[in-house]
PDB file of N, CA, C, O and CB in Angstrom:
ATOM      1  N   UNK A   1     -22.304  12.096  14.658  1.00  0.00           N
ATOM      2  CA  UNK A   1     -21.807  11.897  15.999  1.00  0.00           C
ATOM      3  C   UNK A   1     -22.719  10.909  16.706  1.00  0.00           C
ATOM      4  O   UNK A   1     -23.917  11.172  16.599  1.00  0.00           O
ATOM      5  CB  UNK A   1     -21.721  13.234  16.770  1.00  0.00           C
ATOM      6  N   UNK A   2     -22.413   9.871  17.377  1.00  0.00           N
ATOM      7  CA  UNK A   2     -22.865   8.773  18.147  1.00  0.00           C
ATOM      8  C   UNK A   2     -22.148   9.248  19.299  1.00  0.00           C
ATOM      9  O   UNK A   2     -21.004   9.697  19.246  1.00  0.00           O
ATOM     10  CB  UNK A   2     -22.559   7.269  17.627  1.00  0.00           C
ATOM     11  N   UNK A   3     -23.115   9.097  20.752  1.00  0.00           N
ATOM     12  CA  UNK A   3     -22.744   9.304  22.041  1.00  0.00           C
ATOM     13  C   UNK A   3     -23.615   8.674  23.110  1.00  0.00           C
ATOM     14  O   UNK A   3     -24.826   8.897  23.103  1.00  0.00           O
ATOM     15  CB  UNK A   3     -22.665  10.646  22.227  1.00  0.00           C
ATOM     16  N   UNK A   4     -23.066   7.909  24.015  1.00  0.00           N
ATOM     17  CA  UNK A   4     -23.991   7.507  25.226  1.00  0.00           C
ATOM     18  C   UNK A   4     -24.574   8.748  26.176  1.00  0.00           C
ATOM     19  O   UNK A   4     -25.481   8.619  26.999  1.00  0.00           O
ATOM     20  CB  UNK A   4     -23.102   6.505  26.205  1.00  0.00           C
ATOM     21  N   UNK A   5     -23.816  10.041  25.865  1.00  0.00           N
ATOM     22  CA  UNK A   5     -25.126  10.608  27.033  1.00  0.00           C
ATOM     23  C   UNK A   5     -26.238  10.994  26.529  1.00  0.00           C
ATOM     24  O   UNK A   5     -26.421  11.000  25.311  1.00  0.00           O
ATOM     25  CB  UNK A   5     -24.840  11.862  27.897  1.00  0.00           C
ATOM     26  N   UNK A   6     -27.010  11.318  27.275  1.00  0.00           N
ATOM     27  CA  UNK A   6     -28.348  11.396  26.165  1.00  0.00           C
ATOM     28  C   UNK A   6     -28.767  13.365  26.314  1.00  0.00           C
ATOM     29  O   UNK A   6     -29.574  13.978  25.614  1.00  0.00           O
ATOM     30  CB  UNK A   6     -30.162   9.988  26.969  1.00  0.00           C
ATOM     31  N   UNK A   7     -28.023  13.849  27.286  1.00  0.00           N
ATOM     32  CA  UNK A   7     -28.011  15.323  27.105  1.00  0.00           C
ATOM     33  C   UNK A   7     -27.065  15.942  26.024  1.00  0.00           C
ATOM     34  O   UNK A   7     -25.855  15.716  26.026  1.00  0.00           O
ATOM     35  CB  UNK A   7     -27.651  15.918  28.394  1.00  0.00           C
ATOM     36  N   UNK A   8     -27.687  16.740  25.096  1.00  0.00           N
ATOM     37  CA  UNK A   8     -26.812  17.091  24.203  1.00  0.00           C
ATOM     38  C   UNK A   8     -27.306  18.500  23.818  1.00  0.00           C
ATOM     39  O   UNK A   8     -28.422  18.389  23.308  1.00  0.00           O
ATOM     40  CB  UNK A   8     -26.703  16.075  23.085  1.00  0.00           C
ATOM     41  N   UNK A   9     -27.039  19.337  23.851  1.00  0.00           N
ATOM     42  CA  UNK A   9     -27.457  21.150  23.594  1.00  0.00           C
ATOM     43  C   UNK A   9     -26.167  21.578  22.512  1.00  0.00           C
ATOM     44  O   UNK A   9     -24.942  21.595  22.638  1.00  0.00           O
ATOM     45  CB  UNK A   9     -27.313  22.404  25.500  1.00  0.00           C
ATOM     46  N   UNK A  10     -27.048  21.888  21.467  1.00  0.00           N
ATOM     47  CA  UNK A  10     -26.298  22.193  20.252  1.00  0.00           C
ATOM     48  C   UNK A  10     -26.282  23.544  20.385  1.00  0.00           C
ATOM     49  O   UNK A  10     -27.168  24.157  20.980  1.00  0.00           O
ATOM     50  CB  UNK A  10     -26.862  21.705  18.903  1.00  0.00           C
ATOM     51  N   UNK A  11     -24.853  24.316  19.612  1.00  0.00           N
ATOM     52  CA  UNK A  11     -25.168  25.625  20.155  1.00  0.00           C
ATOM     53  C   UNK A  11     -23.804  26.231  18.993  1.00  0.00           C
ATOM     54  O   UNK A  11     -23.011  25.667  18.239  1.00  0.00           O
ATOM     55  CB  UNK A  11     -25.007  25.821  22.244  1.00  0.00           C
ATOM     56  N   UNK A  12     -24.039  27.405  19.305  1.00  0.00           N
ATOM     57  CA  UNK A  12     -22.481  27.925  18.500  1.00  0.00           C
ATOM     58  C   UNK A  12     -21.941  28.920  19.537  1.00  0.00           C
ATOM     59  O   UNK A  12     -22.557  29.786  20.159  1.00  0.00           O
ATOM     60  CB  UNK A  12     -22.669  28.879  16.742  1.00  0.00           C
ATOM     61  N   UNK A  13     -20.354  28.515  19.583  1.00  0.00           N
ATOM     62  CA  UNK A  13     -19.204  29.149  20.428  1.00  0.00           C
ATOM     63  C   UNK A  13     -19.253  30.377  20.426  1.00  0.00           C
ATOM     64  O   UNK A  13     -18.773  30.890  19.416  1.00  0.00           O
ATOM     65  CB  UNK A  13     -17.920  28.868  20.068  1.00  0.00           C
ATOM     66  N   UNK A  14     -19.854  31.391  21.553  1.00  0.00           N
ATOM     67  CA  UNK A  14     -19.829  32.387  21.561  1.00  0.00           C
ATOM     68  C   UNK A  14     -18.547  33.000  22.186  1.00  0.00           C
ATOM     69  O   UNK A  14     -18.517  34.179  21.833  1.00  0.00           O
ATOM     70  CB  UNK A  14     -20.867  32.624  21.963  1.00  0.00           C
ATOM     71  N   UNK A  15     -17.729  32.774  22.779  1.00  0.00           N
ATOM     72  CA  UNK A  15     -16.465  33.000  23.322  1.00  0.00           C
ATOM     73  C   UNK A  15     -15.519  32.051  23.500  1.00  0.00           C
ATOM     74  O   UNK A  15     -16.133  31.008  23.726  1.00  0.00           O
ATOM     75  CB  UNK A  15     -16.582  33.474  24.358  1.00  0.00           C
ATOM     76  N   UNK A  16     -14.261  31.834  23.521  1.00  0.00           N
ATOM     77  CA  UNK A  16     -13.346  31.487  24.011  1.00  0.00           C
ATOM     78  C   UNK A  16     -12.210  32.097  24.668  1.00  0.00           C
ATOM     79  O   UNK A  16     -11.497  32.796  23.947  1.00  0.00           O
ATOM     80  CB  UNK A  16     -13.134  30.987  23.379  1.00  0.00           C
ATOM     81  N   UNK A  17     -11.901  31.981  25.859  1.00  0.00           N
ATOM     82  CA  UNK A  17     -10.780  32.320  26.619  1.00  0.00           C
ATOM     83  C   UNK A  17      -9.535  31.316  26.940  1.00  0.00           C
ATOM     84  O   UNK A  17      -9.781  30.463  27.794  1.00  0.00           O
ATOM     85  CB  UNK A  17     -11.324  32.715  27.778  1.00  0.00           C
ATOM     86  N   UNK A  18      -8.334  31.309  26.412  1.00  0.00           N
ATOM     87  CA  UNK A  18      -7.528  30.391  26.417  1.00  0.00           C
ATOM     88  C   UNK A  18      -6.399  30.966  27.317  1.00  0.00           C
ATOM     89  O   UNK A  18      -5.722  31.980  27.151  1.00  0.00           O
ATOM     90  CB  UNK A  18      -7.198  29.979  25.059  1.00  0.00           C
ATOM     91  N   UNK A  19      -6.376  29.938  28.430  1.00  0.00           N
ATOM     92  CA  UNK A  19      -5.517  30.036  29.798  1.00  0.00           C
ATOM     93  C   UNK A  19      -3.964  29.296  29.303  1.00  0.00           C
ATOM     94  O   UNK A  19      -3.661  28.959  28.158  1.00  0.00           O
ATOM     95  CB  UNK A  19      -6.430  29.005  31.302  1.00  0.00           C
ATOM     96  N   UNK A  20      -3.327  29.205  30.250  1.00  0.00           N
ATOM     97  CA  UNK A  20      -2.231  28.269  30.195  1.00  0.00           C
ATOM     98  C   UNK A  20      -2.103  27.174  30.143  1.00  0.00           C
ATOM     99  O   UNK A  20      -1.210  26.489  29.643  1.00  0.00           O
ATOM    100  CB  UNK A  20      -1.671  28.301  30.822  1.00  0.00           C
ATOM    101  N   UNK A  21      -3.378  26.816  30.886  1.00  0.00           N
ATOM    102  CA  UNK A  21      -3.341  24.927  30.824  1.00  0.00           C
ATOM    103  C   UNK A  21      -4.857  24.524  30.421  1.00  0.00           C
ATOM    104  O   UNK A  21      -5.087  23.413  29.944  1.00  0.00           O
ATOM    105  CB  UNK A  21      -2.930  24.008  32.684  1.00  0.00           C
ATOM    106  N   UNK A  22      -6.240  25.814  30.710  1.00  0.00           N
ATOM    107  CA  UNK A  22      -7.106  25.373  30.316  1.00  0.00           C
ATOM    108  C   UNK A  22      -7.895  26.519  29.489  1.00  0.00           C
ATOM    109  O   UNK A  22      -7.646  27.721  29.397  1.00  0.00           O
ATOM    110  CB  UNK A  22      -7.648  24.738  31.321  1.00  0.00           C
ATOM    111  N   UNK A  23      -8.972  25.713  28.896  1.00  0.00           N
ATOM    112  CA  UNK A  23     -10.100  26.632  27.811  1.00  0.00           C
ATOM    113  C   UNK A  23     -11.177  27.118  28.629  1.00  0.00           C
ATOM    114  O   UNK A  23     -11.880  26.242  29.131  1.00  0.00           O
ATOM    115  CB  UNK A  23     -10.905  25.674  26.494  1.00  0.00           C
ATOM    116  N   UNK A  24     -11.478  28.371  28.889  1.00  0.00           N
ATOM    117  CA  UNK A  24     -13.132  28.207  28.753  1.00  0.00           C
ATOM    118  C   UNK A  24     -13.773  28.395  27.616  1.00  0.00           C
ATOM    119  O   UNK A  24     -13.472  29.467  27.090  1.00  0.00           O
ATOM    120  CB  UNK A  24     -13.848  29.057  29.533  1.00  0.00           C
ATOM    121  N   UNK A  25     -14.644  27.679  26.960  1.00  0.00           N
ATOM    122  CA  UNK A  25     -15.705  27.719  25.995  1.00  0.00           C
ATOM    123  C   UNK A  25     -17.166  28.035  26.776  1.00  0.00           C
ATOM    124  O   UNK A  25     -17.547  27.525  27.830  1.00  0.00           O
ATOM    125  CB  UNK A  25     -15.712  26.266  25.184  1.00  0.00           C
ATOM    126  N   UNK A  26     -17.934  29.116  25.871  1.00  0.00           N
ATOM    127  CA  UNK A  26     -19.175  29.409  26.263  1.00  0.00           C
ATOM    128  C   UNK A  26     -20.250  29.466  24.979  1.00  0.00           C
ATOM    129  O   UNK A  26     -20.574  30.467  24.340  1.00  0.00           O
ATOM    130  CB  UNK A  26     -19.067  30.720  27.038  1.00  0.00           C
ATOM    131  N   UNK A  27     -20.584  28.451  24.846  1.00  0.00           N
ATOM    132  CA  UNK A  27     -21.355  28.300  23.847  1.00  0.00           C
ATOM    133  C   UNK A  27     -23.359  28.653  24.099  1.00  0.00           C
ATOM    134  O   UNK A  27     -24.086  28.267  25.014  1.00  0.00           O
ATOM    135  CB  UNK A  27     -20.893  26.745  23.478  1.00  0.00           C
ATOM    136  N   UNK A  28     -23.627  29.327  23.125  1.00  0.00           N
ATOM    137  CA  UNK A  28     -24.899  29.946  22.902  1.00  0.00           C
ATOM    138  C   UNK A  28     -26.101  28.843  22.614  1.00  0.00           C
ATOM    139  O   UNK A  28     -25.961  28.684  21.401  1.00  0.00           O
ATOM    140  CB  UNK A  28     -24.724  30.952  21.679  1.00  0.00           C
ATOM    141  N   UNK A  29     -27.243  27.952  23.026  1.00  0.00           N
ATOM    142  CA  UNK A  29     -27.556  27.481  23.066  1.00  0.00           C
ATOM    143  C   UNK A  29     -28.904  27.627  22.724  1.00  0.00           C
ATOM    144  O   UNK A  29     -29.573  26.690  22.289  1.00  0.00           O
ATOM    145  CB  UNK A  29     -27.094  27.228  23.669  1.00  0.00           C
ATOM    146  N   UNK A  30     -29.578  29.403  23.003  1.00  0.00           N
ATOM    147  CA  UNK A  30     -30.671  29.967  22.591  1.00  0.00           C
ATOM    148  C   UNK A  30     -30.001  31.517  23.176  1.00  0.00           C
ATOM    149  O   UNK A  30     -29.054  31.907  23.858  1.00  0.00           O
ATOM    150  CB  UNK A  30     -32.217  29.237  23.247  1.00  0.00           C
ATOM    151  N   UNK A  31     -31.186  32.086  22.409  1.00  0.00           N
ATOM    152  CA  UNK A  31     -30.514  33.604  22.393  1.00  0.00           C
ATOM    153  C   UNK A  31     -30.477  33.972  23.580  1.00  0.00           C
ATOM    154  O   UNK A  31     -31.557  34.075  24.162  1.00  0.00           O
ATOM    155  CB  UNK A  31     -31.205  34.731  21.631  1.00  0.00           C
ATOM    156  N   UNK A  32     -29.137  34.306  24.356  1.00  0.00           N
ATOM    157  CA  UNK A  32     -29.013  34.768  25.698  1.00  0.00           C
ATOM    158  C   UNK A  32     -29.097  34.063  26.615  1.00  0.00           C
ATOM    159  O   UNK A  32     -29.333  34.430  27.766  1.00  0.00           O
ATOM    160  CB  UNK A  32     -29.696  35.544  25.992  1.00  0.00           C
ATOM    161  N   UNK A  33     -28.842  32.471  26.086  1.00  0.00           N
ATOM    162  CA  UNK A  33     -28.726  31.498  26.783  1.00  0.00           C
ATOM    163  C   UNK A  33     -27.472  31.109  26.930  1.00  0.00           C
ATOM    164  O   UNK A  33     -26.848  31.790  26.116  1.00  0.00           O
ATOM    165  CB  UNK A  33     -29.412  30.656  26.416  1.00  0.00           C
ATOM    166  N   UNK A  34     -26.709  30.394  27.505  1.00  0.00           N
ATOM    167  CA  UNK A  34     -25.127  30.242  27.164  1.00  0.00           C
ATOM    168  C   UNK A  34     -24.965  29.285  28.203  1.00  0.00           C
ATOM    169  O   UNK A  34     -25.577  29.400  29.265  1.00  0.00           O
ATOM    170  CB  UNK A  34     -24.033  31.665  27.277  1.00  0.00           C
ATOM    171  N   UNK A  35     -24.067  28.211  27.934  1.00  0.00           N
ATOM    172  CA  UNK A  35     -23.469  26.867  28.747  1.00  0.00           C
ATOM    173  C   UNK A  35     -21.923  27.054  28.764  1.00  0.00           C
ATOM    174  O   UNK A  35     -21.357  26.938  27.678  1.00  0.00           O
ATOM    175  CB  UNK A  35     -23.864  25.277  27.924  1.00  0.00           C
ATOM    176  N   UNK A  36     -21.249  27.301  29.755  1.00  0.00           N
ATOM    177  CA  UNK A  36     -19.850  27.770  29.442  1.00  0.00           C
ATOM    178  C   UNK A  36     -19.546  26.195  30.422  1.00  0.00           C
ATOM    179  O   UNK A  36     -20.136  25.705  31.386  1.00  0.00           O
ATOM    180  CB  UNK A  36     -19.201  29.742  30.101  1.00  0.00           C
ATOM    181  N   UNK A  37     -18.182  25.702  29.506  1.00  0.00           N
ATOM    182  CA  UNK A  37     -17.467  24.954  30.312  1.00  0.00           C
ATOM    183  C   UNK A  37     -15.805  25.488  30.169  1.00  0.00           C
ATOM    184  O   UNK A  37     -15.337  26.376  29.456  1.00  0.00           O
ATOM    185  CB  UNK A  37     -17.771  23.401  29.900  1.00  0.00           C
ATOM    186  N   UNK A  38     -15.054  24.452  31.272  1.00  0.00           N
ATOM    187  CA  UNK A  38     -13.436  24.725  30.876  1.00  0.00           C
ATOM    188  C   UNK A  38     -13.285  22.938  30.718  1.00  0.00           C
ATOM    189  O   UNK A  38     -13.857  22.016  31.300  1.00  0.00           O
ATOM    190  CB  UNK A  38     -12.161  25.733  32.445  1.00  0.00           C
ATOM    191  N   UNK A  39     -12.137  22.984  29.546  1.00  0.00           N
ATOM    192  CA  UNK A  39     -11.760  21.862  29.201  1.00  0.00           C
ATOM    193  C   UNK A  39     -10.129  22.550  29.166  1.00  0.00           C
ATOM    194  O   UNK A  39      -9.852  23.748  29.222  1.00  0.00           O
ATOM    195  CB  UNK A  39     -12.588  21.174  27.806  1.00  0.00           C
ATOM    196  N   UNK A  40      -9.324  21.567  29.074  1.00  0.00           N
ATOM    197  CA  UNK A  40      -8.085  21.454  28.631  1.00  0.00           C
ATOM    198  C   UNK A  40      -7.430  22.124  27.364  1.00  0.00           C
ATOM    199  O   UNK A  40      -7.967  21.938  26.272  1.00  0.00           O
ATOM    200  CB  UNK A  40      -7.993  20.283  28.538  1.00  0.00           C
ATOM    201  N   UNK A  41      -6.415  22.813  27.450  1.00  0.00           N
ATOM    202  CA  UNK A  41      -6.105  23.916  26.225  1.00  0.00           C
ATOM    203  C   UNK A  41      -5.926  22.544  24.794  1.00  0.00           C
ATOM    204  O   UNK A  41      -6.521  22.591  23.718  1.00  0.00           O
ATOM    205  CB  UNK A  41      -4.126  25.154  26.666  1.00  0.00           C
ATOM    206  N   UNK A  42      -5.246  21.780  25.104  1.00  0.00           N
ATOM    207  CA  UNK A  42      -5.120  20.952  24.292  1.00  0.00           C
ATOM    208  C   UNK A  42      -6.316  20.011  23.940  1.00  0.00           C
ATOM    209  O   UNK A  42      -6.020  19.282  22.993  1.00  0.00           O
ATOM    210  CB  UNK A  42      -4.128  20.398  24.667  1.00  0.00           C
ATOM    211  N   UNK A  43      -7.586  19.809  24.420  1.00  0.00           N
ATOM    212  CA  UNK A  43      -9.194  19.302  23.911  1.00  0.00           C
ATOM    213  C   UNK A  43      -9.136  20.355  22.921  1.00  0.00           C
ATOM    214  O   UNK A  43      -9.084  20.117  21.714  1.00  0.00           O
ATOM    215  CB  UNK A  43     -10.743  19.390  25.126  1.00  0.00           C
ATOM    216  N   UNK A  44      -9.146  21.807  23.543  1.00  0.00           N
ATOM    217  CA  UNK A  44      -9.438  22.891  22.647  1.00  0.00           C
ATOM    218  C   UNK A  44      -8.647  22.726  21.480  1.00  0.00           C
ATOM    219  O   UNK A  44      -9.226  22.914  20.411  1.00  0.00           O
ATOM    220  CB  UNK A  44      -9.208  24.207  23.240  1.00  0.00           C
ATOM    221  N   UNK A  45      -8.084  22.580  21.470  1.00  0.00           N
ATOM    222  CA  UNK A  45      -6.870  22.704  20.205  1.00  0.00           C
ATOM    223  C   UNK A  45      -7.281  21.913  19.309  1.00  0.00           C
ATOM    224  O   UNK A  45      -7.373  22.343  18.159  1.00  0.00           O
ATOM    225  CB  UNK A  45      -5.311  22.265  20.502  1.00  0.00           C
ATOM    226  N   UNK A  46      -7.616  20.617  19.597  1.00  0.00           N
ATOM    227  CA  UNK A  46      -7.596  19.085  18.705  1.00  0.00           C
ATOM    228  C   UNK A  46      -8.983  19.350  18.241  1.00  0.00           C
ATOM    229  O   UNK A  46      -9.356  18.631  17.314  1.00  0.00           O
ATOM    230  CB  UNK A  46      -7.388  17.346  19.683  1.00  0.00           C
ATOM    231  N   UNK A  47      -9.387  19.774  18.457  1.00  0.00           N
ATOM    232  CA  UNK A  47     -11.462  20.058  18.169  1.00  0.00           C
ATOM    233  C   UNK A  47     -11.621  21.542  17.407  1.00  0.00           C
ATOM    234  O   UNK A  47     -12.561  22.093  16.834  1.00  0.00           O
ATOM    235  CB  UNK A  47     -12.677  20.312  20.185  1.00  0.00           C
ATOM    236  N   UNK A  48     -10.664  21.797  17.599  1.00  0.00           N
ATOM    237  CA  UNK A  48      -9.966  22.571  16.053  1.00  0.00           C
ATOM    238  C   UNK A  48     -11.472  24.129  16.482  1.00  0.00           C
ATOM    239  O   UNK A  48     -12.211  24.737  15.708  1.00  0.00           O
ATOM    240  CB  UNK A  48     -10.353  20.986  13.630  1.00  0.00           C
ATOM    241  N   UNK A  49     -11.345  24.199  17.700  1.00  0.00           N
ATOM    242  CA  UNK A  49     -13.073  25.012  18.361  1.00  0.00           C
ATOM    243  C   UNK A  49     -12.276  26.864  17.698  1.00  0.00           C
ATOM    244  O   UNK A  49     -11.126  27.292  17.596  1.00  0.00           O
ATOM    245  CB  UNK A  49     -13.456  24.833  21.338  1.00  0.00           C
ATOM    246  N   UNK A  50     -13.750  27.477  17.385  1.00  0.00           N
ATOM    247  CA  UNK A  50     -13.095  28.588  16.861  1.00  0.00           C
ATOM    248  C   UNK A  50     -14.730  29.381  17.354  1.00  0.00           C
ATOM    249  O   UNK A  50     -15.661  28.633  17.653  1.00  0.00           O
ATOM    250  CB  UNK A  50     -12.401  28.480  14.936  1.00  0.00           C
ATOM    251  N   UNK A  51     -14.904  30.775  17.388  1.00  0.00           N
ATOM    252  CA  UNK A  51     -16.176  31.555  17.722  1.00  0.00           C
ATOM    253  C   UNK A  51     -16.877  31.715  16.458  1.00  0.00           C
ATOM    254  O   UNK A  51     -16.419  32.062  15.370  1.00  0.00           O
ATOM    255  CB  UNK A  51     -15.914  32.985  18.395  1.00  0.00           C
ATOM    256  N   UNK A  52     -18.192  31.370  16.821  1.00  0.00           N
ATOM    257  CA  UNK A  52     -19.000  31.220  15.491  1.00  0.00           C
ATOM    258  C   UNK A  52     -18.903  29.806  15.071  1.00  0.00           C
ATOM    259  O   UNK A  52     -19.494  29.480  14.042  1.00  0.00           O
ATOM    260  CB  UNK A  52     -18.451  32.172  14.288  1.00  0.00           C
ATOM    261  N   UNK A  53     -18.190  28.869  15.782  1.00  0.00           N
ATOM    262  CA  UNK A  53     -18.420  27.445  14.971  1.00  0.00           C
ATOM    263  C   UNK A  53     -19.691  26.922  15.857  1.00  0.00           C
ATOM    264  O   UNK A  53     -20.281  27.578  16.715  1.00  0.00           O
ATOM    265  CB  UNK A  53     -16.882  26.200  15.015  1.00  0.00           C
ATOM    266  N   UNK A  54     -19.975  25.559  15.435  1.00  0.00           N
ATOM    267  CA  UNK A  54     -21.519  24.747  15.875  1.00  0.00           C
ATOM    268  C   UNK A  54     -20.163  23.926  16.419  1.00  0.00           C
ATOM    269  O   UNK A  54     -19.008  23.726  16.041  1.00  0.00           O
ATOM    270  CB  UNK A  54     -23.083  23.892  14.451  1.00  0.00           C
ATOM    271  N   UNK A  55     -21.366  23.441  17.982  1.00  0.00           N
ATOM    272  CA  UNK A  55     -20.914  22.502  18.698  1.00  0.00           C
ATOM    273  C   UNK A  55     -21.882  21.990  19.691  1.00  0.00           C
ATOM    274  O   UNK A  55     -23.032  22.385  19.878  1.00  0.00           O
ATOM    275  CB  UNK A  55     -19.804  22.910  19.233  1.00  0.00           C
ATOM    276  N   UNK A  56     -21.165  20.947  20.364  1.00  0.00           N
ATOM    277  CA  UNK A  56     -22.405  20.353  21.440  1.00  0.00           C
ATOM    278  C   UNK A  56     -21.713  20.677  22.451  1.00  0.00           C
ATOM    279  O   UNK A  56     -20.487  20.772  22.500  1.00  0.00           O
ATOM    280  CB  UNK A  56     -22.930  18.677  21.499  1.00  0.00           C
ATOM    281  N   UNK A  57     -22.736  20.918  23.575  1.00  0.00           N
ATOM    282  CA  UNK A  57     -22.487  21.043  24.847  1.00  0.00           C
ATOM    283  C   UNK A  57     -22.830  19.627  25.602  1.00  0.00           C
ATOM    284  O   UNK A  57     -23.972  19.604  26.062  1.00  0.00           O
ATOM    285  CB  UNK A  57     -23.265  22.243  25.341  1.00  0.00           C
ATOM    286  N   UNK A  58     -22.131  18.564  25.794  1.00  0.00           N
ATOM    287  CA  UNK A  58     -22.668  17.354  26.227  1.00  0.00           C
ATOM    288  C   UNK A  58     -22.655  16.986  28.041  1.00  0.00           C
ATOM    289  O   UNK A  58     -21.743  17.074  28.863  1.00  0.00           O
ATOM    290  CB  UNK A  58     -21.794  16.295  25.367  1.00  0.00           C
ATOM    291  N   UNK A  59     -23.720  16.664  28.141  1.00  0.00           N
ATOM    292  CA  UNK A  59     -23.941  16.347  29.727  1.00  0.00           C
ATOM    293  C   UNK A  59     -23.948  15.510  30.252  1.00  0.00           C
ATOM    294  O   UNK A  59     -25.099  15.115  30.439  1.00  0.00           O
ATOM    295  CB  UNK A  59     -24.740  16.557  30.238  1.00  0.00           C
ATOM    296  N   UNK A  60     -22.957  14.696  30.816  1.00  0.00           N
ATOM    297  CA  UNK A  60     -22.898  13.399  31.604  1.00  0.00           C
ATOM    298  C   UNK A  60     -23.015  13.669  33.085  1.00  0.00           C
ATOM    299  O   UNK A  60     -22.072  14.208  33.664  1.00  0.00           O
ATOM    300  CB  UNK A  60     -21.559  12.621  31.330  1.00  0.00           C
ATOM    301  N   UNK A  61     -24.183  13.306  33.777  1.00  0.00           N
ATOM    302  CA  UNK A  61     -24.411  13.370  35.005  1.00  0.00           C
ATOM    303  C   UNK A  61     -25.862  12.370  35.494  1.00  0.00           C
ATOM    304  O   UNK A  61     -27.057  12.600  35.308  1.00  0.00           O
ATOM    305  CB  UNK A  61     -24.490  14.921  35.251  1.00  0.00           C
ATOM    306  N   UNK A  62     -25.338  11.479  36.017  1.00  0.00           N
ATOM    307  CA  UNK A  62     -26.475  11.005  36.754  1.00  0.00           C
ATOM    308  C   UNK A  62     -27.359  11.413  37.333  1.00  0.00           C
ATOM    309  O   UNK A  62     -28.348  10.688  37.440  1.00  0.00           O
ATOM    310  CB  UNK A  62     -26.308  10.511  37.374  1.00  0.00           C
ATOM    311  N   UNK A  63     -27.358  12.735  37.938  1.00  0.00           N
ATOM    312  CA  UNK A  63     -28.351  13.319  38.740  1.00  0.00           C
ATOM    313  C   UNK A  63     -28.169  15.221  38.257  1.00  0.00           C
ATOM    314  O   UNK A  63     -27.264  15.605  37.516  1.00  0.00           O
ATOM    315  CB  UNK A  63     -27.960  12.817  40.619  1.00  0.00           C
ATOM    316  N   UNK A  64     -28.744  15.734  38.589  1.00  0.00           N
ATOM    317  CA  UNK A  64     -29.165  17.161  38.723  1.00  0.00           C
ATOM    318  C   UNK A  64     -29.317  17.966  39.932  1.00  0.00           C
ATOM    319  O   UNK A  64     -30.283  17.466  40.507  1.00  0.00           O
ATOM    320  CB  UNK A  64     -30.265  17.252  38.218  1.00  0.00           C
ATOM    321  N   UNK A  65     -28.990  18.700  40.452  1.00  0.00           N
ATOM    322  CA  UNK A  65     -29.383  18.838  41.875  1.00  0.00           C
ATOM    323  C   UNK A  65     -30.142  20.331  42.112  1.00  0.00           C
ATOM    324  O   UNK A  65     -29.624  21.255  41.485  1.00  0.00           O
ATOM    325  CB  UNK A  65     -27.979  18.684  42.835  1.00  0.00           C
ATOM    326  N   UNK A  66     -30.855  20.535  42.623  1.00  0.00           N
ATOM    327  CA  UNK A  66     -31.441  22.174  42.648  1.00  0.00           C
ATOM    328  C   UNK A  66     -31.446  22.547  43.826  1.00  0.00           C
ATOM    329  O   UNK A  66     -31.875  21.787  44.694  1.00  0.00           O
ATOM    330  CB  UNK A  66     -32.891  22.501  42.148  1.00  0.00           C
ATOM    331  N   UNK A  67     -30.878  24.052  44.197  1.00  0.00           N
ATOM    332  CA  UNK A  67     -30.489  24.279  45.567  1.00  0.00           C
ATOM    333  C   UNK A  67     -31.590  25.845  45.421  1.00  0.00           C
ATOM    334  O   UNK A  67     -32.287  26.187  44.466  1.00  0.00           O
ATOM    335  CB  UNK A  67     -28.403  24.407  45.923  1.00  0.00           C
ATOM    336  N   UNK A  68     -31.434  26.360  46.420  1.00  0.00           N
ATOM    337  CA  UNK A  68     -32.045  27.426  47.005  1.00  0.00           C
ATOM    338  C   UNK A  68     -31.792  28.144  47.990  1.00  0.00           C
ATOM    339  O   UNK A  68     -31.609  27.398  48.952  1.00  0.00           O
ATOM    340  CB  UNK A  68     -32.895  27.207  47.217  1.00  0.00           C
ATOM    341  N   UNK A  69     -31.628  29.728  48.414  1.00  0.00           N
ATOM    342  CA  UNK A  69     -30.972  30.469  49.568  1.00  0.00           C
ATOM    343  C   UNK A  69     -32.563  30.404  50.700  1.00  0.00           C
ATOM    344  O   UNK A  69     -32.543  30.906  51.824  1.00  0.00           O
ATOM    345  CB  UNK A  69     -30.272  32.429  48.950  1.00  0.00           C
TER     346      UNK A  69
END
């Protein structure tokens, strides 16, 4: 895999929940760590994503922001 972002967290799919129009994926990244996103039922589909497979969690964002109460 070749990619311009340079955040990339490898991990294996600890859940999937499949909606009507979208996925959430929550992938395990370190033990009890977890990066959940929602993508599109059909990303999900074509990426063939199943629990227990290896995947990347990829991060495109220019900035980071950290908030506080």
């Amino acid at each position: 895999m070749k990619i311009s972002a340079r955040n990339t967290l490898k991990g294996t799919i600890k859940t999937i929940s499949v909606g009507a129009v979208n996925t959430e994926v929550a992938i395990e990244i370190a033990p009890g760590v977890e990066v959940v996103s929602i993508i599109t039922k059909s990303s999900a589909e074509r990426l063939d994503l199943a629990e227990g497979k290896e995947a990347y969690a990829v991060i495109k964002a220019s900035e980071v922001m950290i908030a506080v109460d």
